[in-house]
C-alpha positions in Angstrom: 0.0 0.0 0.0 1.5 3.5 -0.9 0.8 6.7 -0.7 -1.0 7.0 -3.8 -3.4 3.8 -2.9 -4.6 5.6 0.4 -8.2 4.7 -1.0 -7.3 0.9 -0.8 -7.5 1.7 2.9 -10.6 2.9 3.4 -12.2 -0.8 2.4 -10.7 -2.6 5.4 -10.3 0.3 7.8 -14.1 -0.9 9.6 -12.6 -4.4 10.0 -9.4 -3.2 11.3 -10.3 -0.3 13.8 -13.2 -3.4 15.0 -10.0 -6.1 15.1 -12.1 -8.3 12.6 -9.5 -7.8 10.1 -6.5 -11.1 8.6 -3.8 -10.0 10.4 -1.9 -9.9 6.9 -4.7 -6.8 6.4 -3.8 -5.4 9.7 -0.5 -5.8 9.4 -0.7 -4.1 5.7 -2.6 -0.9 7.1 -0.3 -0.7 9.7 2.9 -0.1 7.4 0.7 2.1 5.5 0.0 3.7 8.6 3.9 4.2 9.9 4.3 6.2 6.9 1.1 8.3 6.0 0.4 11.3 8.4 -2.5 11.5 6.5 -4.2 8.1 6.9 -3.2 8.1 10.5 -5.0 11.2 11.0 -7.9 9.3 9.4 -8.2 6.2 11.5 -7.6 8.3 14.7 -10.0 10.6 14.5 -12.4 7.9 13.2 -11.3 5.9 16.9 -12.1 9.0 18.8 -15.4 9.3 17.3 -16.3 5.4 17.6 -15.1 5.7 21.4 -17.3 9.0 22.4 -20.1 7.2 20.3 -19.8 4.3 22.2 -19.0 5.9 26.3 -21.7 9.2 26.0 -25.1 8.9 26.7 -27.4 9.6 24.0 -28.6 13.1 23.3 -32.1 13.8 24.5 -34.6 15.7 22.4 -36.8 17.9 23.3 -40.7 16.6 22.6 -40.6 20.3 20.2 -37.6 19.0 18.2 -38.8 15.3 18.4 -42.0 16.3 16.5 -40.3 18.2 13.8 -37.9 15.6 13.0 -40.4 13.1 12.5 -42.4 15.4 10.9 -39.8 16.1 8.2 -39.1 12.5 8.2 -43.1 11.5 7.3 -43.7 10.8 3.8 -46.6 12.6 2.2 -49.0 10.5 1.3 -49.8 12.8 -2.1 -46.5 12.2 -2.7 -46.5 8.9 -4.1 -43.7 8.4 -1.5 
């Protein structure tokens, strides 16, 4: 993997950052990852925001913002939708 095949990344980097990827795949991002600022900027950010996901309670609506998001999210029936 080099610098100019970042994108071949992007189609393991789930498996890895879960530790579901071959650990030849894991092993191949990780080179790739010694060497591109870039990339490694990528998968760490993408940790952070998989960790706060995961350890901060969910956001709580009020009813006023709950009704107008499902509003916007009903289909109209005229629509055809």
């Amino acid at each position: 993997m080099t610098h100019n095949n970042c994108q071949h990344l992007l189609a393991d980097l789930s498996d890895y950052i879960d530790g579901d990827a071959a650990d030849a795949v894991c092993a191949e991002i990780e080179r790739h990852l010694a060497e591109c600022p870039d990339c490694r900027a990528v998968v760490d950010t993408l940790r952070k925001t998989i960790y706060l996901y995961r350890t901060l309670p969910p956001p709580v609506l009020s009813a006023s913002a709950r009704a107008r998001l499902i509003a916007s999210l009903s289909f109209d029936d005229a629509s055809g939708a």
